[in-house]
C-alpha positions in Angstrom: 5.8 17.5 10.4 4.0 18.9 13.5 1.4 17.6 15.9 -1.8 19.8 16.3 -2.0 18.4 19.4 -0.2 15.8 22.0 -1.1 11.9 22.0 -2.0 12.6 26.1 -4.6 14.9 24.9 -6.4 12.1 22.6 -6.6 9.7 25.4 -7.9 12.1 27.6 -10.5 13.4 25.3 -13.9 11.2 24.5 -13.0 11.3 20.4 -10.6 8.6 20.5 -12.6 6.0 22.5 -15.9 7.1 20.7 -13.4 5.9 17.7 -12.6 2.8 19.1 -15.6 1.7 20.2 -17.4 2.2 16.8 -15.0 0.5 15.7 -15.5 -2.4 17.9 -19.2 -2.6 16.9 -17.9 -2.7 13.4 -16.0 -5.5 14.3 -19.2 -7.1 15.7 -21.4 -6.4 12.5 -18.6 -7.5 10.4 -18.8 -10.9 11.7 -22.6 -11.4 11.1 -22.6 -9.4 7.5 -19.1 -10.3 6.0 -19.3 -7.9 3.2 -19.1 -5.2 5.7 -15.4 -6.4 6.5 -14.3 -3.8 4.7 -15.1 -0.8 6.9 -13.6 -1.7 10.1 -10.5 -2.7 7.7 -9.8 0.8 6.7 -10.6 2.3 10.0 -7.6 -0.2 11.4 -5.5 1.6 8.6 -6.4 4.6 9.4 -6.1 4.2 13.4 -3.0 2.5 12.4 -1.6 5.9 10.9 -2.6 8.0 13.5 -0.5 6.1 15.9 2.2 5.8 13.6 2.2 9.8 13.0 2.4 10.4 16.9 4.8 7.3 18.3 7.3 7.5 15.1 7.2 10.4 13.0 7.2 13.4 14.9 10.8 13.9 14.9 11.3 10.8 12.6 13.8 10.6 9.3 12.2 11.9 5.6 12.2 7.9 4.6 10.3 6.8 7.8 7.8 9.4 6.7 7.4 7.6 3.2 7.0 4.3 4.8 3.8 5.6 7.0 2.3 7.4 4.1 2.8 4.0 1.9 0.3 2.6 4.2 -2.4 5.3 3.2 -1.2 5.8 -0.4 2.0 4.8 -2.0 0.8 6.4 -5.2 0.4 9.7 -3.3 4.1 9.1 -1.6 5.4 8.8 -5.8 3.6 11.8 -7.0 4.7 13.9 -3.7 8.4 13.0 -3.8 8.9 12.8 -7.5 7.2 15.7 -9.0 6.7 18.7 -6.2 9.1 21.3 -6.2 10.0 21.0 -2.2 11.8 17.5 -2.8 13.4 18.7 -6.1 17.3 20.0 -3.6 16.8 16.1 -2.3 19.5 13.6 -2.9 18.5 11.0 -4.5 19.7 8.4 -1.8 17.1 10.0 0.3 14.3 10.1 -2.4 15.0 5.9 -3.5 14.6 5.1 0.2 11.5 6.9 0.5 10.2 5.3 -2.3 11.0 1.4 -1.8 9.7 2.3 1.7 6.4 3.5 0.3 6.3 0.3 -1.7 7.4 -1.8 0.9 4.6 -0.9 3.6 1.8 -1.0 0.5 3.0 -4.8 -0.1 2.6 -5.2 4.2 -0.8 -3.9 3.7 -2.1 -6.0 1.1 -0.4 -9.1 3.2 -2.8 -7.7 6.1 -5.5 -7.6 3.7 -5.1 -10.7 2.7 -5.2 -11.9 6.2 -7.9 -9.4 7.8 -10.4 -10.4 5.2 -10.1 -14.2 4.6 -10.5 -16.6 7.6 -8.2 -19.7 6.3 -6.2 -18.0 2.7 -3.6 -20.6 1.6 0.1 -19.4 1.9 0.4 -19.1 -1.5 -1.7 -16.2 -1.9 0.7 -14.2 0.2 3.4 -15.5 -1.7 3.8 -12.7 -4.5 3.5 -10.2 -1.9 6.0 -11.6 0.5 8.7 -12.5 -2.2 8.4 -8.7 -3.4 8.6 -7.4 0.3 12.0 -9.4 1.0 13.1 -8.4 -2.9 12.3 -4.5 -1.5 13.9 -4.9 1.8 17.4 -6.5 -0.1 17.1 -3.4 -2.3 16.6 -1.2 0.8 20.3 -2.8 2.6 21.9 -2.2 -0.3 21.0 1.4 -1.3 22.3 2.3 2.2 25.4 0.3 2.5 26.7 0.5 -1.4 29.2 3.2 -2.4 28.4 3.5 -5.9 28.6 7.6 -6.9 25.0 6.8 -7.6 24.1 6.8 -3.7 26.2 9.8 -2.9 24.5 12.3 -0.5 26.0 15.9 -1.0 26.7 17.7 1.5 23.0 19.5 2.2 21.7 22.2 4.5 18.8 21.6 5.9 16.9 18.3 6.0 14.5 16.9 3.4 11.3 18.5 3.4 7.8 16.7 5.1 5.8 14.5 3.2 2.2 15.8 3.7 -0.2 12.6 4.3 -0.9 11.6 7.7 -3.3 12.8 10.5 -3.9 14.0 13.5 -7.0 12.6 14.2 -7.8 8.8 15.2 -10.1 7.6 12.6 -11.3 10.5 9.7 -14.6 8.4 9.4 -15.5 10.7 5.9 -12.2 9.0 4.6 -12.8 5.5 6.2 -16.7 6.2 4.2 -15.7 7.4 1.1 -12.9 4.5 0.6 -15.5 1.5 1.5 -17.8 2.8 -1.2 -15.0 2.6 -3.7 -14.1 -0.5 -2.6 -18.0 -2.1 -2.7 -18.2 -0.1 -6.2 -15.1 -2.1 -7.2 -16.8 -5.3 -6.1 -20.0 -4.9 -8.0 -18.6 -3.3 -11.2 -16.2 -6.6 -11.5 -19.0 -8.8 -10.6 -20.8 -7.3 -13.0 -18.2 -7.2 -15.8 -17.2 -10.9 -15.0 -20.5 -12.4 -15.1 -21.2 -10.2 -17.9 -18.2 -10.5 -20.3 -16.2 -13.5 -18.6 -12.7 -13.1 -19.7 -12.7 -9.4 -19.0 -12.5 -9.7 -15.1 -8.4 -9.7 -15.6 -8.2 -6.3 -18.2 -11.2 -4.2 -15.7 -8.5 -5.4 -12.4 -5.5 -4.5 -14.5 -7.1 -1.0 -14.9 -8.3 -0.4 -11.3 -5.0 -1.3 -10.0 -3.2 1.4 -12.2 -4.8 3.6 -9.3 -5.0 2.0 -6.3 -3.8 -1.6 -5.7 -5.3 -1.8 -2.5 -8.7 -1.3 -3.3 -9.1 -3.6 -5.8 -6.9 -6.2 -4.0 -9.9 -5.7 -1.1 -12.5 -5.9 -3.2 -11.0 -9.5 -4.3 -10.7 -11.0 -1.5 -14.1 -9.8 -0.4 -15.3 -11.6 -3.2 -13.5 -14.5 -3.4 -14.8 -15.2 0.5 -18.3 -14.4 -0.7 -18.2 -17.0 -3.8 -15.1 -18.6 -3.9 -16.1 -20.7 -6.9 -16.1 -17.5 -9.0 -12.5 -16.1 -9.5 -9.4 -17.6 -9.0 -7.2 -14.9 -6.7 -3.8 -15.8 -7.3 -3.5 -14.9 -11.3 -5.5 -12.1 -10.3 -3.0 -10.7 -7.2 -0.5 -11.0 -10.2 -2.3 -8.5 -12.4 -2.5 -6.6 -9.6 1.1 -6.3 -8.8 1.6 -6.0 -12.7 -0.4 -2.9 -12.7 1.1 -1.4 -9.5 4.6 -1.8 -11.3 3.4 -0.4 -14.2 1.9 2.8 -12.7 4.6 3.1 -10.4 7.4 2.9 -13.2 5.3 5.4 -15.1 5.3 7.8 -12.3 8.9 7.7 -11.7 9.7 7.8 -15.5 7.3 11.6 -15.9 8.6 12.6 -12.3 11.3 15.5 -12.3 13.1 15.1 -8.9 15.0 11.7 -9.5 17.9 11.4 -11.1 18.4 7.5 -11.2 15.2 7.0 -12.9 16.4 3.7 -15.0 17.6 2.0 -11.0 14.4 2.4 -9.3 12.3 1.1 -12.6 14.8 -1.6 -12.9 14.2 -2.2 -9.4 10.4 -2.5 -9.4 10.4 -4.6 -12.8 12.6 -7.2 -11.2 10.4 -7.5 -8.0 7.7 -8.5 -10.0 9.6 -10.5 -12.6 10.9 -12.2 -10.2 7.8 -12.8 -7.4 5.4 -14.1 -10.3 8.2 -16.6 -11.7 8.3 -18.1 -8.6 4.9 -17.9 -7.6 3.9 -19.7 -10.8 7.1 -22.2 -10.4 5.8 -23.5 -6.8 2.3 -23.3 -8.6 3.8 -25.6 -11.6 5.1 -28.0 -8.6 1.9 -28.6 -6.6 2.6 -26.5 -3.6 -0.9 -24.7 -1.6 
């Protein structure tokens, strides 16, 4: 993982504080026209990465390297490390920590989310997220302090290969574009199918979230601040989190570098067993 160019030469160039102060009149705009929350949103991710990719990853571990890109796409993380042929001499001890990272930083985001887009949110809607986060970060200790043969890195020659998602550039505005209008698609197309079919908002968020959790987790929130008396979001951040499990077991089931397939599903099937049992059990006892 190289750097096109040094972090002294962004701040020296005009780019990176044309960057930032667009994004400060976003932040403006935003708080006039709430819908348009959304952009300056994504533009924090993406500023966010760029950072990241020069302060920690230049000479960083392979697993820091799947945490950062779990921030722009977790899915992409899973379908880079489990399926192309560069990661295939990887030990698996190296591939599982990539991968619980990855999950781990797209659970922070959709905390953020949660946060960045709603001015008051109870703490219960960050409840599913936040018990799967800790669930991920036990996982995490254990995988690199167990001895089971299952965790045991052969000797190797050279380190595991780069995982090839972030940046060098402060904000890629054609990304920070191209994701908004998924996102406002998102909104409308649920809006529409809700008001259109009722009981069919749950099945068209099940499907969206297959693909990208975050999106559809934004384009929630965003509407539940618009007209709260619409949609109820906690049953629907547990959809969500049911389809990220599902997609995500899926990809590591077809994917052809891991070995201990069955641990890692296991693994992401009990952090959602367990998050919406006791989401729904402090739900059943009057906690918001």
């Amino acid at each position: 993982m190289a750097h096109n160019t040094p972090l002294s030469y962004h701040f020296k160039d005009t780019h990176l504080w044309f960057d930032i102060a667009v994004l400060a009149l976003l932040f403006v705009l935003a708080h006039y026209y709430p819908l348009l929350k959304i952009v300056p949103l994504i533009a924090c991710l993406e500023l966010f990465s760029f950072f990241s990719f020069h302060l920690l990853a230049k000479n960083s571990r392979f697993q820091l390297q799947g945490f950062l890109g779990g921030f722009i796409s977790s899915t992409a993380v899973f379908l880079q490390v489990l399926n192309e042929q560069k990661f295939s001499a990887s030990a698996d001890k190296d591939l599982l920590l990539a991968l619980v990272l990855a999950i781990m930083a797209m659970l922070s985001e959709c905390i953020f989310i949660i946060y960045f887009l709603t001015d008051a949110a109870p703490i219960i809607y960050y409840l599913p997220f936040v018990v799967q986060l800790v669930f991920f970060a036990l996982v995490l200790v254990y995988i690199n302090v167990s001895t089971h043969p299952r965790f045991r890195v052969e000797q190797v020659t050279s380190p595991p290969a780069d995982i090839e998602l972030l940046n060098d550039h402060p904000i890629v505005w054609k990304n920070v574009l191209r994701m908004s209008l998924f996102i406002l698609a998102i909104i409308w197309t649920m809006h529409f199918v809700g008001n259109e079919f009722g009981s069919s908002r749950g099945f068209s968020t099940l499907l969206v979230s297959l693909f990208e959790a975050h999106a559809v987790l934004a384009s929630v929130m965003t509407e539940w601040t618009l007209s709260p008396d619409n949609i109820e979001p906690l049953g629907l951040f547990l959809i969500i989190l049911l389809g990220n499990t599902l997609s995500k077991s899926y990809l590591v089931y077809k994917g052809s570098n891991l070995g201990q397939k069955g641990f890692l599903i296991a693994v992401i099937s009990a952090a959602l067993v367990i998050s919406a049992a006791l989401t729904l059990l402090v739900v059943k006892v009057g906690f918001s």
